[in-house]
C-alpha positions as CSV (number, residue, x, y, z in Angstrom):
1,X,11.4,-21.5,12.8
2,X,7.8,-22.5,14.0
3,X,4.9,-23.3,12.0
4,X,3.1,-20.5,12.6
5,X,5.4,-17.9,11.4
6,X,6.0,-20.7,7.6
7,X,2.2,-19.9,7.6
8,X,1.9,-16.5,7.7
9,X,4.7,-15.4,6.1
10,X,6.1,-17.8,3.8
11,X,3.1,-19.6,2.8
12,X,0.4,-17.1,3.0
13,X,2.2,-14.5,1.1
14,X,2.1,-16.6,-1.9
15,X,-2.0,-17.6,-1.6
16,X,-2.5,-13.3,-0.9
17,X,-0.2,-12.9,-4.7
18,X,-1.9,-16.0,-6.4
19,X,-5.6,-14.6,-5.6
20,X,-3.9,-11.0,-6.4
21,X,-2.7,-11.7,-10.0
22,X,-5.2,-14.6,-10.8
23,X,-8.1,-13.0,-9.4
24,X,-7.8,-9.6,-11.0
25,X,-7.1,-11.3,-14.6
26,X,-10.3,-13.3,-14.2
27,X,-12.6,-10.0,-12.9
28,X,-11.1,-8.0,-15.8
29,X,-11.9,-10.9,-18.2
30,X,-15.3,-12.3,-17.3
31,X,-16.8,-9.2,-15.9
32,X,-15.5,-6.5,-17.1
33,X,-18.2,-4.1,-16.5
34,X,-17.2,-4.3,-12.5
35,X,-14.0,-3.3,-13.4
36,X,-14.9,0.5,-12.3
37,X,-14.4,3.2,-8.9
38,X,-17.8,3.1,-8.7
39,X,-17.7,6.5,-8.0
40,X,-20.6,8.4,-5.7
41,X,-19.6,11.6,-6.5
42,X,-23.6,12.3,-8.0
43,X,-24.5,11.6,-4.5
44,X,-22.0,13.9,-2.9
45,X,-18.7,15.9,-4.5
46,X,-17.8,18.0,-1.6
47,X,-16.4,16.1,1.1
48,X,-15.2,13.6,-2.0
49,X,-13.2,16.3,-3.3
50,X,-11.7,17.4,0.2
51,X,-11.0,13.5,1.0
52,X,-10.1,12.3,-2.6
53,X,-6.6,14.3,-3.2
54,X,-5.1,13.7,-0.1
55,X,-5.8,10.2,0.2
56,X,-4.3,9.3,-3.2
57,X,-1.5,11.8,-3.0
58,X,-0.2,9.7,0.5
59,X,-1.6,6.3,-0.5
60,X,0.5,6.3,-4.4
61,X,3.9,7.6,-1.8
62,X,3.3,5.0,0.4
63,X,3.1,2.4,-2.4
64,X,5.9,3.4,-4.3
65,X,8.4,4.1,-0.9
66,X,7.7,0.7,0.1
67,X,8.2,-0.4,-3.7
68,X,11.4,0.8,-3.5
69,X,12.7,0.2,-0.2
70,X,11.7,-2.9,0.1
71,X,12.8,-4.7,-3.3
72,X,15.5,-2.5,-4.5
73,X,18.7,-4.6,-3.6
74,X,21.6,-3.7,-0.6
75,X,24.3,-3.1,-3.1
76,X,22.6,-0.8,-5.2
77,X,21.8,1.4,-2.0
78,X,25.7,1.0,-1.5
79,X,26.4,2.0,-5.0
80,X,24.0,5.1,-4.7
81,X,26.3,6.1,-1.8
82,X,22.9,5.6,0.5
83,X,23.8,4.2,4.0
84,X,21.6,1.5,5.9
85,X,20.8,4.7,8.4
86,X,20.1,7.4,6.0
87,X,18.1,4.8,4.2
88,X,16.0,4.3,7.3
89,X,15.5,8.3,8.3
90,X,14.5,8.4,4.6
91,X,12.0,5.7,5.3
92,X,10.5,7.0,8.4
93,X,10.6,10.9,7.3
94,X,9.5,10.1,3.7
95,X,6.8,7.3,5.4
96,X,5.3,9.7,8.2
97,X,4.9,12.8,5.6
98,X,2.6,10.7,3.2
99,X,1.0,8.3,5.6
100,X,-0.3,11.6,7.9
101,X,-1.7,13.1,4.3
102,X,-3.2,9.6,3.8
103,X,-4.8,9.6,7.0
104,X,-6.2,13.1,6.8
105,X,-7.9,12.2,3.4
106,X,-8.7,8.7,4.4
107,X,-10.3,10.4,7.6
108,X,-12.4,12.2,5.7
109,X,-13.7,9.6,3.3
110,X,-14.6,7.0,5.8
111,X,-16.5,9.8,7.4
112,X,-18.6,10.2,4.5
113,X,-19.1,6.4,3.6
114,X,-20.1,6.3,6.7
115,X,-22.1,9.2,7.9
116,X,-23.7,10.3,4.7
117,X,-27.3,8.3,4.0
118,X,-27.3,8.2,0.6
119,X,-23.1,7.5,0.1
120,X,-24.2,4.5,3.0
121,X,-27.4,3.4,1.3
122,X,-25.0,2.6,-1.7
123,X,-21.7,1.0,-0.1
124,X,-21.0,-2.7,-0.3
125,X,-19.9,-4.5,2.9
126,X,-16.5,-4.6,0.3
127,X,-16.8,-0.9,-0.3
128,X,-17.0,-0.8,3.9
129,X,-14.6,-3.4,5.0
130,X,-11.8,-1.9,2.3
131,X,-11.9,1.5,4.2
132,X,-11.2,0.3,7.7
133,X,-8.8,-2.3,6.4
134,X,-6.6,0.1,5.4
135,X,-7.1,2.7,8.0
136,X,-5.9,-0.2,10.1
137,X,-2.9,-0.6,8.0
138,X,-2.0,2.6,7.9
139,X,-2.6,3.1,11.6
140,X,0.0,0.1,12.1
141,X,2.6,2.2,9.7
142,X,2.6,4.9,11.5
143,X,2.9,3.1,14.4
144,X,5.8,1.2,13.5
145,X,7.5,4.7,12.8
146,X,8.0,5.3,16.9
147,X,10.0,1.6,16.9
148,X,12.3,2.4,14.0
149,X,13.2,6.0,15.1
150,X,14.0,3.9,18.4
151,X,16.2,1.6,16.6
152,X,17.8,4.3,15.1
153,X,18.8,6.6,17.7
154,X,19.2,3.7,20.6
155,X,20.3,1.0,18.4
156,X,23.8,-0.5,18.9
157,X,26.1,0.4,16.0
158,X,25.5,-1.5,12.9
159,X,22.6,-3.0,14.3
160,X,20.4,0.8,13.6
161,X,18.9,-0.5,10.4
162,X,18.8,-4.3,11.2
163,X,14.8,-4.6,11.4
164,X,14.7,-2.5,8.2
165,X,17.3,-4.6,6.3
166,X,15.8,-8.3,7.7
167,X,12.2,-6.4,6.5
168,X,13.7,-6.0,3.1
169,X,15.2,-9.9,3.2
170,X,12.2,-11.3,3.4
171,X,10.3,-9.4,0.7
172,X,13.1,-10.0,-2.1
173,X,13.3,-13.9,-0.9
174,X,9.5,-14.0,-1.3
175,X,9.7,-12.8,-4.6
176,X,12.6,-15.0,-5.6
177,X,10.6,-17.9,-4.5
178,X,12.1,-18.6,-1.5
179,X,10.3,-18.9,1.8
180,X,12.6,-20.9,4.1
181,X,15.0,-17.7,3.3
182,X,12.0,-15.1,4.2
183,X,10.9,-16.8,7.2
184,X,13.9,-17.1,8.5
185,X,14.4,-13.4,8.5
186,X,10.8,-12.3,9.8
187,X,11.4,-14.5,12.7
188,X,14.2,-12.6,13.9
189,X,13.2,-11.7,17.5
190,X,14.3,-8.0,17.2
191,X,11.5,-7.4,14.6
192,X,8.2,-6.2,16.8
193,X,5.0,-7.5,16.4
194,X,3.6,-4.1,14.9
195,X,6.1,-5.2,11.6
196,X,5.0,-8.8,11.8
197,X,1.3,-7.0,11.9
198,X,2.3,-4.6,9.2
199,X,3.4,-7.2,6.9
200,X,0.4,-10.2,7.5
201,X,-2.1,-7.2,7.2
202,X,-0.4,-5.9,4.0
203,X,-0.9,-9.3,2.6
204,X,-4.2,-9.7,3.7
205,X,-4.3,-6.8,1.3
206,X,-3.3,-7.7,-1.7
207,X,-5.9,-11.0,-1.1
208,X,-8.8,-8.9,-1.1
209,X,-7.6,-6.4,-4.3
210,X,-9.7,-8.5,-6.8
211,X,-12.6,-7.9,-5.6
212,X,-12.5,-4.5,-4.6
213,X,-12.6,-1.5,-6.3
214,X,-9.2,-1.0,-5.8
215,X,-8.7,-3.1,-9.6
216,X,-9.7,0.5,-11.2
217,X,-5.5,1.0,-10.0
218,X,-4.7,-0.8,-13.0
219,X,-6.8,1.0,-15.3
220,X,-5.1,4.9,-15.0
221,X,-5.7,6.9,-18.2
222,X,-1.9,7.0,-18.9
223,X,-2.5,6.9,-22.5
224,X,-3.5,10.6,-22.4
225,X,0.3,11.3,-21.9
226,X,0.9,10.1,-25.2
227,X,-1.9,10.6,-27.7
228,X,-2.2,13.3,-30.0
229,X,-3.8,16.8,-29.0
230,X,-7.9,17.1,-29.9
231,X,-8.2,20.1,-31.8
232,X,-10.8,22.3,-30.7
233,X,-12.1,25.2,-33.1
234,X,-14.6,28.1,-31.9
235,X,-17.6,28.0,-34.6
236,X,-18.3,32.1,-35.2
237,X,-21.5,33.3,-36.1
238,X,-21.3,35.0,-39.6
């Protein structure tokens, strides 16, 4: 286990959650008023509109697959009657459906950030560098899609979903506390270095959420779900 690989992913990992949690408390409590999408929809609603859907449509299924496949633990798969390689085409079918509508809307929108004066004239290098951060990430996903259909179908036999399954040790042990545990998976030499990529960039992530408008995440209207219906009368002229 070298030094190197306890650094980036079993030391790092924690530092990228601390400034997550920590960071985004602090914003929400001391500046409230930043807490916001800063939307430039006033400045341009067309290409926003075209951009917006997709974008969050594959970027809230990317979230929640990895959510899922990542933490939820081995036996439960088992108990669910889900094998390691059904798990896997899951990932990889599920993965390159919403990371292609992702990229389509996220396309778009750094198009416009980029290419449209007055959307540029009010960007922030954060608004900027949060764009082709996660292109890059999502670039890397979908790259890592051609390795794990190779696993798959050339993969000796109980070894089709090992990347996957050492992927998945070393989130749970990072959440559990334990990084000897994680790093001991990630360093397996059978994961490439488009996961190891994947994963440091994924962190890398999470470290800059605070102090992006990616905070307004935390701030979905789901109370509409539950309150009570406005009533809404039409006035007649006697």
């Amino acid at each position: 286990m070298s030094y190197l690989n306890m650094l980036a992913f079993g030391v790092y990992p924690f530092i990228a959650l601390a400034v997550f949690f920590i960071g985004a408390w602090i914003r929400y409590d001391r500046e409230p008023y930043t807490w916001k999408t800063a939307s430039s929809q006033m400045l341009e609603s067309k290409q926003l509109r075209k951009g917006s859907l997709p974008f969050h449509v594959g970027i809230l299924g990317i979230f929640f697959g990895h959510l899922v496949g990542l933490l939820m633990p081995k036996p439960v798969w088992h108990i669910l009657g889900v094998s390691n390689e059904a798990k896997q085409w899951l990932a990889i079918i599920a993965g390159g459906i919403f990371g292609l509508i992702c990229l389509y809307g996220l396309a778009i929108l750094i198009n416009r950030r980029m290419n449209n004066v007055r959307v540029r004239a009010t960007s922030t290098r954060m608004d900027i560098l949060l764009l082709w951060l996660l292109l890059a990430q999502l670039v890397l996903g979908l790259i890592s899609i051609y390795y794990s259909v190779n696993h798959v179908v050339h993969g000796a036999e109980g070894e089709k979903a090992g990347v996957m399954l050492m992927l998945m040790t070393w989130a749970q042990n990072i959440v559990t506390l334990d990084p000897v545990e994680a790093v001991a998976a990630i360093s397996n030499p059978q994961i490439e270095w488009v996961f190891k990529l994947h994963v440091f960039l994924g962190m890398t992530i999470f470290l800059v959420f605070p102090f992006t408008r990616l905070v307004h995440m935390f701030s979905a209207p789901v109370q509409y779900l539950t309150r009570q219906h406005q009533v809404v009368r039409k006035k007649f002229a006697r």
